[in-house]
N, C-alpha and C positions, 0 to 999 in steps of 0.2 A: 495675135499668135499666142498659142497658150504654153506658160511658161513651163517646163520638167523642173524638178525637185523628187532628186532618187536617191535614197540613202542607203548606200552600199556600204555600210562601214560600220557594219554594227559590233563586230570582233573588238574596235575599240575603245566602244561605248553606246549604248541602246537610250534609245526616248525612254522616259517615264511613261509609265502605264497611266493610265486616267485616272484609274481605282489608287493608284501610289502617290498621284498627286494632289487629290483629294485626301486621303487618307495623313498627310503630309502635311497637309495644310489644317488640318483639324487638329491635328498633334503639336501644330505649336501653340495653340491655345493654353498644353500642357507645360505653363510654363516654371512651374517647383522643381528646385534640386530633385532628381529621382534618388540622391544620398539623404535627404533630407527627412525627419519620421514624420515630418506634420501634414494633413491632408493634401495637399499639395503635392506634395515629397511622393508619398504614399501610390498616389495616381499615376503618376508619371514610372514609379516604380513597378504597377502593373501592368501598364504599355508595354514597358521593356520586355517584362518577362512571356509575357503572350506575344511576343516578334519571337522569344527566346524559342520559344514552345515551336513555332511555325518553322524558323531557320531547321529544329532540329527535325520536325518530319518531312522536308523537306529531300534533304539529307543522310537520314538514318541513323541520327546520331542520339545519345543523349543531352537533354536541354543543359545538362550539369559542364558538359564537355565546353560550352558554346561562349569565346572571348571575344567581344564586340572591340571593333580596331578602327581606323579610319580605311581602310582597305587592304585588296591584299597583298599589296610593297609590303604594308607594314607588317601583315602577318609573317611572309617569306624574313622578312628580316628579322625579325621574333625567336623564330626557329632556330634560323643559322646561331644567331646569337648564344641562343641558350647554348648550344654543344661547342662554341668558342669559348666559353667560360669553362666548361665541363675539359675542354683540353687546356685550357690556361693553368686547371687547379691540379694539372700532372694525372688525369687521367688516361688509364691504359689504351684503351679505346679512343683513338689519335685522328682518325683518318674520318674524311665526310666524303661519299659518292652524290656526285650530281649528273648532269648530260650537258653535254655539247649546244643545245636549241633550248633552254629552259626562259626564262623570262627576262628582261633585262636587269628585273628588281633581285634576282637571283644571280646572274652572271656577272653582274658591276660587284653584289655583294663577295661574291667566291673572287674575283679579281684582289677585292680590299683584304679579305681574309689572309690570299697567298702574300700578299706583304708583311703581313704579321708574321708570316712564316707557318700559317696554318696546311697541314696537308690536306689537299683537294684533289681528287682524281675527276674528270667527266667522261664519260663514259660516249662513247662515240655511237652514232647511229647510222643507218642503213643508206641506202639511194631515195627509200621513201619516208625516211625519216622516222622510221622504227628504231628503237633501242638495240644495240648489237646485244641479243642475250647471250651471246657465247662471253662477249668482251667485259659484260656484266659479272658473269658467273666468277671472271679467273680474276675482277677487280675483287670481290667478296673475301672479306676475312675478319678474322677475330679480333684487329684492330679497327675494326668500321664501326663509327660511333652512331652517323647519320646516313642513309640514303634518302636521297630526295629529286622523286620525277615527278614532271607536270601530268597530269591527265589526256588534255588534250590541248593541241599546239596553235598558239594565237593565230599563225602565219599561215601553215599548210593546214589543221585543222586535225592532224595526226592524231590517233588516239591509242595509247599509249599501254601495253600489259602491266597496269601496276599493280591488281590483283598476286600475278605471279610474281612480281621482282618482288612483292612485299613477304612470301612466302620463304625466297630467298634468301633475306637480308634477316628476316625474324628468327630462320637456320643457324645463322653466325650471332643472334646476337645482337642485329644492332635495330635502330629503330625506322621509322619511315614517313616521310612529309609527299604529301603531293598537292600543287598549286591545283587545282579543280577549276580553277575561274575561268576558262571558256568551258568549261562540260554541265556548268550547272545551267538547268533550262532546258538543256537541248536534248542531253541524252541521261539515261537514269542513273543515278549516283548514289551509292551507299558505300557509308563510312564503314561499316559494320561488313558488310562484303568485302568490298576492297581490302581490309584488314588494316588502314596505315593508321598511324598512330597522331600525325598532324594531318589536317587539311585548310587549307587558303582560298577566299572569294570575296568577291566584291561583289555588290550589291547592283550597280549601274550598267553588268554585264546582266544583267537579267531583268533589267526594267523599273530597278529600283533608282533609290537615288546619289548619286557622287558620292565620295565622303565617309561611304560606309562600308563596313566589310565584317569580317571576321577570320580569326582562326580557331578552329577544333581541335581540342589534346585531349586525347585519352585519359581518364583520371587514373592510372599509373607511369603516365609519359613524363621525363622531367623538364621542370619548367623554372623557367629565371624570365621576369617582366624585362620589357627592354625599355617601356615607360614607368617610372618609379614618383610618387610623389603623394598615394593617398589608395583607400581603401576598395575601391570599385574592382568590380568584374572578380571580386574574393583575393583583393591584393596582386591581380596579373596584368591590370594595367588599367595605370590611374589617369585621371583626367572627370571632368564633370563629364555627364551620360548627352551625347548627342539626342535626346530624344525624340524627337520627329523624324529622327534620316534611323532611327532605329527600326520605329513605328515602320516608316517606309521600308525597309527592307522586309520586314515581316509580312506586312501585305502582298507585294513581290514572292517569298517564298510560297506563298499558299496560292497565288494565281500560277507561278510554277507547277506548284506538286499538282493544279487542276489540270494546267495545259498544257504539261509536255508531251504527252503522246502525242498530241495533236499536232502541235508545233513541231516536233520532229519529224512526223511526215509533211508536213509545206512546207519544211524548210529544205529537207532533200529534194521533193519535187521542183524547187525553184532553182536549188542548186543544178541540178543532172540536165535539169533542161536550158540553161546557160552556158554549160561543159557543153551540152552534143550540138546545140546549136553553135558557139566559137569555132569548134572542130570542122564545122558544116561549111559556114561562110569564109574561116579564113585558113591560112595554108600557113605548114612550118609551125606550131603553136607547140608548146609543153607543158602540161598539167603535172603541177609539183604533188607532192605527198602521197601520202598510202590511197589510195580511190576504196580499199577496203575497208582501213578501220580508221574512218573517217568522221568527225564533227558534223552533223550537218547543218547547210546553210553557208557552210565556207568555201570556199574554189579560190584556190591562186596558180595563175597564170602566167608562163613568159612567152614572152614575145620578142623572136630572136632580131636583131636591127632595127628596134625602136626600144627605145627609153625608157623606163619606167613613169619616172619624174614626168616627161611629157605627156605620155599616153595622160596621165593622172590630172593634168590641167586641160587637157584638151577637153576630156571625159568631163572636166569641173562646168566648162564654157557652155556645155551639152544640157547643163542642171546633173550628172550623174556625179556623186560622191563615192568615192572608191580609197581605197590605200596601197601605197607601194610593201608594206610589209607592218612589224609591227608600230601601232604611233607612239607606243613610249621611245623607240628611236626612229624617230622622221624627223631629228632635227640633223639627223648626219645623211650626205649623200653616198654613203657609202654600201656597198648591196647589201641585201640581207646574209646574218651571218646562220639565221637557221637554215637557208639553200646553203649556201656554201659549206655550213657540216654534214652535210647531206649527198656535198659531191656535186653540187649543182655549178656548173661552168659558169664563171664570173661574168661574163656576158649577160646568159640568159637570167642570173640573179640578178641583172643588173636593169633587165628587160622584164619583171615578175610583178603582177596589179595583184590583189586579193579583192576580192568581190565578197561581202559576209553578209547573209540576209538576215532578216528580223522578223516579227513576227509583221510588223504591217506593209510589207513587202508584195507586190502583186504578181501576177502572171504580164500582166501590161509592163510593170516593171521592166521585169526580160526581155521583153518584145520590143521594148526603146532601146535598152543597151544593144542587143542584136542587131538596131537598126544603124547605130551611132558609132558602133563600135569599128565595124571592118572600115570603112572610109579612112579613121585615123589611125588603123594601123598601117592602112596600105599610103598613106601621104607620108608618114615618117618614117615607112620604108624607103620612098622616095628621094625623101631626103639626106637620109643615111648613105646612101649609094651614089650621092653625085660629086 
């Protein structure tokens, strides 16, 4: 009997590409301080800066903007950082806007903030998980130091007006971060469009490797390192240079900037046709988030009188890899908190699978979960009911 192995769960981490892993493995041959001037040093130092070069046309940024992190926790916390200092030292500009669904590395961080007594507004979102632009607009003022919204949303896949809230927020004054880390790959991303002045990604969201990341600041954006202890990245944060998982990411960005068109259409087409096929075979379902200005390759799903949790090991038993929401928090059983700012009824957030495809993702693929999928919804429907 031949065994399934489906990995549905790319939103919270993607296989290394072939070419990254390669590429990866050549690079730790480079094994000189890239701080160091001696050949050695030197080489390793031009690895870096050619990943630099990549990240940034990737992207649309300049290579100058570009702060190599261990990912992007630690960019998002970078940020926040800096404009907690900038209101610690009695600046006028007091106040940071975030949203209600943002990342966990961002929502745990505004939770620690508010204890310091930092002012934090979020800013609430829609039924599909769009930004309330009105609730935006009347949040904006001249005491707003930072805004900061994701791109596009781990969970539902939501893709986010930061173009325009950035045009808003630059009206008053203040400045603008958005986490990008599920949009890079998928759909076209510029820094320089967009207009915001930080941006946050990891590397292993687009085929690179763990470990890596960055964040983007406009060279008039202000910055305070939130790692301090030596001269790297031009004094913005120290530590010796990862260089293979830099290398790595650099690779990754240039098969990116090759194959996103492409990948964007097989990643919708696998998507749409796992939507209309669920809807087909099974009755009572809920497709969460915007269907319009949506990620592609994402689809999450409830499923009213079955479980999440369950559905998710049944699905595991099956060889199908799936997630109940996002996995920086799947160690709590508690529903997703991006459905539920969104309005979604504790139940059905409590009943919500996401499906996120990748690039080595099939059409067969679909056609097995399609096959796998109604049986266990309708048994733990079953079972709910007696």
């Amino acid at each position: 009997m031949e065994q399934h192995s489906i990995y549905l769960d790319n939103n919270a981490t993607t296989a290394m590409h072939e070419d990254v892993i390669a590429a990866v493995h050549q690079a730790n041959m480079l094994y000189g301080n890239a701080s160091s001037m001696h050949m050695a040093g030197r080489q390793a130092a031009l690895a870096i800066e050619e990943s630099r070069e990549a990240l940034a046309s990737l992207i649309d940024a300049e290579p100058s903007w570009i702060v190599f992190t261990s990912g992007a926790s630690e960019a998002n916390n970078t940020v926040f950082n800096i404009f907690k200092e900038r209101i610690d030292l009695g600046s006028k500009r007091n106040r940071i806007i975030t949203t209600t669904i943002e990342h966990p590395s961002i929502i745990e961080t505004v939770k620690y903030m508010k204890q310091l007594g930092c002012k934090v507004d979020e800013c609430p979102v829609d039924s599909t998980g769009l930004v309330d632009m009105e609730a935006m607009k009347n949040l904006l003022g001249d005491d707003v130091a930072l805004v900061s919204v994701m791109l596009g949303n781990n969970e539902t896949g939501t893709i986010q007006p930061v173009g325009e809230i950035t045009e808003l927020a630059h009206q008053v004054g203040a400045y603008v971060h958005t986490d990008a880390t599920q949009a890079i790959g998928k759909i076209p991303v510029s820094m320089k469009e967009l207009g915001v002045d930080y941006l946050s990604l990891s590397a292993h969201k687009f085929y690179g490797p763990k470990g890596i990341g960055a964040l983007v600041v406009k060279t008039k954006a202000p910055y305070a390192p939130l790692v301090h202890g030596g001269h790297q990245e031009g004094g913005k944060r120290a530590g010796t240079y990862n260089t293979a998982s830099i290398v790595g990411l650099g690779v990754a960005a240039k098969i990116a900037l090759r194959d996103q068109p492409s990948e964007c259409e097989k990643l919708w087409k696998l998507r749409e046709m796992l939507r209309v096929g669920i809807l087909e075979r099974i009755s009572n379902v809920v497709v969460n988030g915007n269907q319009e200005h949506c990620l592609p390759g994402t689809l999450d799903v409830s499923f009213p009188h079955a479980e999440g949790e369950s559905i998710l090991l049944y699905l595991d038993m099956e060889g199908i890899m799936v997630s109940t929401g996002s996995a920086c928090a799947s160690g709590s059983l508690e529903p997703s908190y991006v459905l539920l700012a969104s309005g979604v009824d504790i139940e059905l957030a409590h009943g919500s699978i996401r499906f996120s495809f990748g690039r080595y993702n099939t059409e067969e693929d679909v056609a097995y979960v399609l096959e796998k999928l109604p049986p266990i919804i309708k048994r733990l429907r079953e079972m709910s009911t007696r």
